[in-house]
C-alpha positions as CSV (number, residue, x, y, z in Angstrom):
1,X,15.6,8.4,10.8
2,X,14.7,6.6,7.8
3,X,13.2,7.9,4.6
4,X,9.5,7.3,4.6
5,X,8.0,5.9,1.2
6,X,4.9,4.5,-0.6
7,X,5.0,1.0,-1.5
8,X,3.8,-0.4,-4.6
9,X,2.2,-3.9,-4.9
10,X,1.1,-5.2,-8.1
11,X,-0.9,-8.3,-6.7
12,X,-3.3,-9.0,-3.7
13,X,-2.6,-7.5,0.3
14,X,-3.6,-9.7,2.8
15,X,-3.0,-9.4,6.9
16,X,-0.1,-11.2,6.6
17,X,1.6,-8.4,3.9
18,X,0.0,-5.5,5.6
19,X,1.9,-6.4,9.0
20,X,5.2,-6.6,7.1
21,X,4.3,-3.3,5.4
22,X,3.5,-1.9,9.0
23,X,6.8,-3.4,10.9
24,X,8.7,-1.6,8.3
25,X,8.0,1.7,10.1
26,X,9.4,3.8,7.0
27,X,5.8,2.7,5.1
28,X,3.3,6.0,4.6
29,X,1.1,4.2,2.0
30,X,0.3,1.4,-0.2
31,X,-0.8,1.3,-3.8
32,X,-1.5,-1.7,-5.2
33,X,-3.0,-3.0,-8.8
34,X,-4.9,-5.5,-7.0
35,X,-7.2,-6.0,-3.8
36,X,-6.4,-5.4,0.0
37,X,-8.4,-7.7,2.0
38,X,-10.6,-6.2,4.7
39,X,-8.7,-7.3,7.5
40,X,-5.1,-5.8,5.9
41,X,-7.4,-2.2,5.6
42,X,-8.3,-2.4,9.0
43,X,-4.3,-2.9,10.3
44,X,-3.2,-0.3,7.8
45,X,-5.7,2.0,9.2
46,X,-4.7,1.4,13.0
47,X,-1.0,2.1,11.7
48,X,-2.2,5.3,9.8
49,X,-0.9,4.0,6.6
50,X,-2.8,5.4,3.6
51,X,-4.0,2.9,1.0
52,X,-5.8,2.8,-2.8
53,X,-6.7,-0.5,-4.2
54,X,-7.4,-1.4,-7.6
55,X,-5.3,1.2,-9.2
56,X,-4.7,0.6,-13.0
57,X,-1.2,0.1,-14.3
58,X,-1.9,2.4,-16.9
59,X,-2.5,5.4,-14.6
60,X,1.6,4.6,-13.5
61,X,2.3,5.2,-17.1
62,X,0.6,8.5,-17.6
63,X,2.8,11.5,-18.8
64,X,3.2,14.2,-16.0
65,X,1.6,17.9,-16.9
């Protein structure tokens, strides 16, 4: 089986990326710095892939404690 893995996306998910992400099959979540479109959370959800929108670059930059 292949390794399952979060994908990050620095820019806008629409339907269109969200059903790539989802015919991947290895995909367990999305992260992105921008928006995901209503319509991508809604075929993420139906795949049970987790999602967070709007995350800030600098949080990906943060020292680990």
């Amino acid at each position: 089986m292949d390794e399952l893995y979060i994908e990050i996306k620095t820019r806008y998910v629409d339907s269109g990326d969200a059903k790539k992400i989802i015919a991947k099959k290895t995909i367990i979540g999305v992260v992105t710095t921008g928006k995901i479109s209503k319509p991508a959370k809604k075929l993420l959800d139906e795949a049970g892939i987790a999602w967070a929108e709007n995350v800030s670059k600098e949080d990906f930059n943060k020292p680990l404690s």
